[in-house]
C-alpha positions as a Markdown table, in Angstrom:
| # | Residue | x | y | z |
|---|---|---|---|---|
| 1 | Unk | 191.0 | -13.3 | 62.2 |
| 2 | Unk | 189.7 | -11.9 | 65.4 |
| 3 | Unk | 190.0 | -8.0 | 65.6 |
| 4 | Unk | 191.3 | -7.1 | 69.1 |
| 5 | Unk | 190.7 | -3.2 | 68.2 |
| 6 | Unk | 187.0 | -4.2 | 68.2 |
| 7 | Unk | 185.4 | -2.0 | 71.4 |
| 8 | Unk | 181.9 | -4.7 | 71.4 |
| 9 | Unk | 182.3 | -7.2 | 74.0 |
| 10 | Unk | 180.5 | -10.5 | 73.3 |
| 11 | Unk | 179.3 | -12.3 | 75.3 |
| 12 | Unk | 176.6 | -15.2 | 74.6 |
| 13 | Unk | 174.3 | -16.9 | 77.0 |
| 14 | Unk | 171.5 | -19.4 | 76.1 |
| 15 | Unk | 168.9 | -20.0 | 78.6 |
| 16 | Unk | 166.5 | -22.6 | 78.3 |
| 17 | Unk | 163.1 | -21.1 | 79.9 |
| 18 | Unk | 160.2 | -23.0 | 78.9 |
| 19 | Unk | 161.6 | -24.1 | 75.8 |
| 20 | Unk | 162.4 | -20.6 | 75.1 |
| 21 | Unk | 166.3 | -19.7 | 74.1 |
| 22 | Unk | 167.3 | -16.7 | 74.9 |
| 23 | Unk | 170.7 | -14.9 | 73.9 |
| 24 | Unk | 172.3 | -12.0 | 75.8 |
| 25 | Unk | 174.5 | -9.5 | 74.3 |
| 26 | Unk | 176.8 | -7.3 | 76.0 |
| 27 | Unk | 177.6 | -3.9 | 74.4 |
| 28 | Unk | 180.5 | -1.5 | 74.9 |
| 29 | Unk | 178.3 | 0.2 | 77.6 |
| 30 | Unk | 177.8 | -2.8 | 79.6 |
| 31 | Unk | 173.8 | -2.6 | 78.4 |
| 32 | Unk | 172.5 | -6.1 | 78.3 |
| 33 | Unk | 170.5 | -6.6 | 74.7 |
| 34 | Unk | 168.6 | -10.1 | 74.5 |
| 35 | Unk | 167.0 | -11.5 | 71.8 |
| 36 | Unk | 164.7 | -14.8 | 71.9 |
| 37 | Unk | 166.1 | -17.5 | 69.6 |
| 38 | Unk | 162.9 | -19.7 | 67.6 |
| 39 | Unk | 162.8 | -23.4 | 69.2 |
| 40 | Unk | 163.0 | -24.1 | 65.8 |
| 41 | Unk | 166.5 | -21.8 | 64.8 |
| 42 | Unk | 167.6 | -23.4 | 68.5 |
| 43 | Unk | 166.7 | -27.5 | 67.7 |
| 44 | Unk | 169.3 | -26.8 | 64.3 |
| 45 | Unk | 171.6 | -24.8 | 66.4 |
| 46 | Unk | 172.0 | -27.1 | 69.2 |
């Protein structure tokens, strides 16, 4: 069940640079935090 009382906001964006995935997280203080997915971790993902 989704908690709606939860302050994080999600939100997920994969980029494909150079066969480099990247995912972007925004926090409750609108700070972008991005974190480089494997090709590998991607290729099973997607």
């Amino acid at each position: 069940m989704f908690d709606n009382t939860n302050p994080y906001k999600l939100r997920i964006e994969i980029i494909l640079d150079q066969k480099h995935y990247y995912a972007s997280f925004q926090n409750a203080e609108n700070q972008m935090v991005e974190i480089e997915i494997a090709p590998t971790v991607a290729d099973w993902l997607f």
